[in-house]
C-alpha positions in Angstrom: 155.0 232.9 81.1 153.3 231.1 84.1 150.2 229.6 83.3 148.1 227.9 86.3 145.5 225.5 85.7 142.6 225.7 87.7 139.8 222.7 87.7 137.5 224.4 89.5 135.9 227.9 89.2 136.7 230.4 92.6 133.5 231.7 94.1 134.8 234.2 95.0 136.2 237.1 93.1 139.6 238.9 93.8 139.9 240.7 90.3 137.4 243.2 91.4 140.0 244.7 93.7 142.5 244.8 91.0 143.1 248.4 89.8 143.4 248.7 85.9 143.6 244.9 84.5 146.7 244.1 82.1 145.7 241.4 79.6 149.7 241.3 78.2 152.4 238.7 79.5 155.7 240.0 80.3 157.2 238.4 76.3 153.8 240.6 74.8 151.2 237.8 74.4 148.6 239.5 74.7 145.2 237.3 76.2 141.8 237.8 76.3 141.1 237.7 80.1 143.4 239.9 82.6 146.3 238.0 84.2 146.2 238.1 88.2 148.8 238.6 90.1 151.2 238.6 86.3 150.0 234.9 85.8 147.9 233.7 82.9 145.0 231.7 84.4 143.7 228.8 82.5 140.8 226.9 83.3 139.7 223.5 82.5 135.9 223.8 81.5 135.0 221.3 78.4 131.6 220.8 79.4 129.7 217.7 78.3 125.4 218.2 77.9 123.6 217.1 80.3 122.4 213.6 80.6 118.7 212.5 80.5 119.2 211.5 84.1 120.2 215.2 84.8 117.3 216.9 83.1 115.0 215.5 84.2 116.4 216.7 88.2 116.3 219.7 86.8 112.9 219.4 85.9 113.7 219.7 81.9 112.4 217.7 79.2 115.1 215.1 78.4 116.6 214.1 74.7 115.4 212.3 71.8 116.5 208.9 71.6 119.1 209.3 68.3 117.4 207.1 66.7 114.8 208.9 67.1 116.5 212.3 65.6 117.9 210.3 62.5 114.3 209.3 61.2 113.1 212.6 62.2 116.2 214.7 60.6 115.6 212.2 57.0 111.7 212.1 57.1 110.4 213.3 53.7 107.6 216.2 54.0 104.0 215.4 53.2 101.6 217.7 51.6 100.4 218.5 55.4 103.4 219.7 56.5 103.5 222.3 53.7 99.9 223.2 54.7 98.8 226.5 56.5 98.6 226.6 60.3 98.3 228.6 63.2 100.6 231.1 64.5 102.6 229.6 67.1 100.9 231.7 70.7 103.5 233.9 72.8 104.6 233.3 76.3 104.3 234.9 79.1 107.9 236.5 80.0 108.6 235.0 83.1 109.0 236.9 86.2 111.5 235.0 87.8 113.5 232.9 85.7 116.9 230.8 85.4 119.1 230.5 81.9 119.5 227.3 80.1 122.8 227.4 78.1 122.8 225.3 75.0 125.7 224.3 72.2 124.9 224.8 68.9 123.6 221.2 68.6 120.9 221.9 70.7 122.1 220.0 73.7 121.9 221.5 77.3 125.3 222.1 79.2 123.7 223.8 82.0 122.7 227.5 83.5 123.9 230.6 84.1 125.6 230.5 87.5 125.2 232.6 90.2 128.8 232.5 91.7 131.0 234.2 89.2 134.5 233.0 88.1 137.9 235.2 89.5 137.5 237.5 86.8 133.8 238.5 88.0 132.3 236.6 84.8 129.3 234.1 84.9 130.4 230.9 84.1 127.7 227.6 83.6 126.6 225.3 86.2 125.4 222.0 85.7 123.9 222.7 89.1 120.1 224.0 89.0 120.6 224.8 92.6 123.7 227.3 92.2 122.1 228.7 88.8 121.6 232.4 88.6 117.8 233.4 89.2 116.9 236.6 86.6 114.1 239.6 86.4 113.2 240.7 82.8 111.9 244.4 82.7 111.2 245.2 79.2 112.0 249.0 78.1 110.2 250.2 75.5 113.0 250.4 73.1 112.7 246.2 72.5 115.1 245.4 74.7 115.5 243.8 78.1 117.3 244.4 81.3 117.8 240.7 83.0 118.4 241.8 87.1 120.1 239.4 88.9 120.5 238.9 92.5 123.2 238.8 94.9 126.3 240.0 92.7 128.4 243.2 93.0 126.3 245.1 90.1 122.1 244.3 89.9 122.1 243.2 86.6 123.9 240.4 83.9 125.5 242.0 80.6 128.3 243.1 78.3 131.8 244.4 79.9 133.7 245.1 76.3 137.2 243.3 76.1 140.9 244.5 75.5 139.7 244.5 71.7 137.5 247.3 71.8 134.0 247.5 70.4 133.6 247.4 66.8 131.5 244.0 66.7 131.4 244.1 63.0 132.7 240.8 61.2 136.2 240.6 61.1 136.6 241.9 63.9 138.1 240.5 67.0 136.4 242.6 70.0 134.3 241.0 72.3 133.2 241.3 75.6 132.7 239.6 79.2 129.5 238.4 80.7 129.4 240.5 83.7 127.5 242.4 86.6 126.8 245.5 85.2 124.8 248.9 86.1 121.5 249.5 84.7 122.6 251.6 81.1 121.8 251.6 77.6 125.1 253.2 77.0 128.3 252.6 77.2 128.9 252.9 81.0 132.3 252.0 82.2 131.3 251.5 86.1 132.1 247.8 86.1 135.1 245.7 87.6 137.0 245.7 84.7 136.7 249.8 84.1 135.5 249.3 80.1 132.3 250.3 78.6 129.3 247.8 79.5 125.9 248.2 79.1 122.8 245.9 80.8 119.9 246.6 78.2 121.4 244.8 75.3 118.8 241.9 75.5 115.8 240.1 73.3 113.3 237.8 74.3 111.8 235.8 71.7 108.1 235.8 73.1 107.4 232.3 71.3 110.2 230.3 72.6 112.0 232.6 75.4 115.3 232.3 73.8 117.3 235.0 74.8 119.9 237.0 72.2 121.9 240.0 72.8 123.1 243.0 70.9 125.7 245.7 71.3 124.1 249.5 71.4 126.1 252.5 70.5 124.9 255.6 69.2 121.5 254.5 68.0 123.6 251.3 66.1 122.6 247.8 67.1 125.4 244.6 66.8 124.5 241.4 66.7 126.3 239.5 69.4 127.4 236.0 69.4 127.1 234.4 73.0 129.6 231.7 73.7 131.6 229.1 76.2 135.6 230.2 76.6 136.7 226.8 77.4 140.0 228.3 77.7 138.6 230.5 80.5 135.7 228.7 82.0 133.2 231.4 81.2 130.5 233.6 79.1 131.2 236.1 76.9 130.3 237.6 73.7 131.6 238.3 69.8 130.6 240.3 67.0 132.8 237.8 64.8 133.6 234.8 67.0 136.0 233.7 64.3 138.3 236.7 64.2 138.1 236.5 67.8 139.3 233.1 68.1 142.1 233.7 65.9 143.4 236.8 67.2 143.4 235.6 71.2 144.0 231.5 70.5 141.1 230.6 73.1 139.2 227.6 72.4 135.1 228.2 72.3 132.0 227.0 71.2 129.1 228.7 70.3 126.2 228.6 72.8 122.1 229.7 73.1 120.3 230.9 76.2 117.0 229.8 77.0 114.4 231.7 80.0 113.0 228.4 82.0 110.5 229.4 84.9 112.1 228.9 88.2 
């Protein structure tokens, strides 16, 4: 097996003009992203958060001091904590908007990107100038479509993986972060010719985080959005354990956040 290491992500894609994608090695290994050319491509993307320095360029509130965090994280509640208040008030869903990606501690990596990676998946940019600038159209099922400009398909969503789509726990199928056509259903008009679908978002109207489910048939999955170090991209679990384990790619868990642009 050939494995290249790439440091940096191409902005440019060549997988979309590769006809049916193969995702097994010449010994059987089968990986998660298709290989190019027969090669394995590994890239290097262990992101560290962004610095107070950064967030503030990018116009973001910065960190707590962890100091700051301890006392708050052992405080003891008063009696006025406990006490009734008002309901937090809802947003407005932002028109135009960019995606903050988080880790599961909370801490800012960076956005969405708008220049994909070679297999035509968003990866994160710690680059407010290259991120990704989305439209939220609500449908009036609850869900979102998030259009996106300037990529092959108008709108960010699910591809499904090599692993199929039963995103029930236990299960390792996932799915790419892609360009896809506007569909509620399964819709296999995407680079990598496997069922996608674009309205598969929610937008919490109190803090515009953004989560995403898999439809089929009327039946809703909760996906888990996370970082493929391993691959330098986005994508999505039902059970990001089983995924893990069956495909040996290192990840972490991330949240997306709407931020005005």
């Amino acid at each position: 097996m050939q494995v290249l290491l790439l440091v940096a992500l191409l902005a440019s894609s060549v997988f979309a003009l590769i006809p049916n994608p193969v995702y097994e090695d010449e010994f059987g290994t089968q990986y998660s992203h298709p290989l190019i050319d027969g090669k394995v491509l590994s890239f290097i993307s262990d992101i560290k958060p962004l610095s107070n320095r950064d967030l503030l360029a990018a116009g973001l509130r910065p960190r707590s001091p962890k100091f700051v965090q301890d006392a708050v994280a052992k405080r003891v509640p008063t009696p006025v904590d406990f006490a009734a208040r008002e309901l937090p008030s809802q947003l407005p869903i932002p028109s135009s908007a960019h995606i903050i990606v988080k880790n599961a501690g909370g801490a800012t990596l960076g956005f969405i990107a708008r220049g994909l990676t070679i297999f035509d998946t968003f990866p994160i940019t710690q680059d407010i100038s290259q991120a990704a600038v989305f439209t939220p159209s609500a449908n009036n099922n609850g869900f979102y479509d998030l259009a996106v400009a300037s990529e092959p398909s108008p709108f960010i969503g699910i591809v499904t993986g090599v692993a199929g789509d039963n995103f029930e726990s236990a299960s390792p199928s996932y799915g790419f972060m892609s360009p896809v056509p506007e569909s509620s259903n399964p819709n296999s008009n995407n680079p990598f010719d496997s069922p996608g679908e674009s309205q598969i978002w929610q937008i919490n109207p109190v803090t515009l985080s953004v989560t995403a489910q898999w439809r089929n048939g009327g039946t809703d999955s909760p996906l888990t959005i996370f970082h493929d170090i391993s691959f330098g991209d986005l994508d999505f679990a039902g059970d990001l354990g089983a995924f893990s384990d069956a495909f040996g790619d290192t990840v972490e868990p991330v949240t997306l956040t709407l931020v005005v642009v």
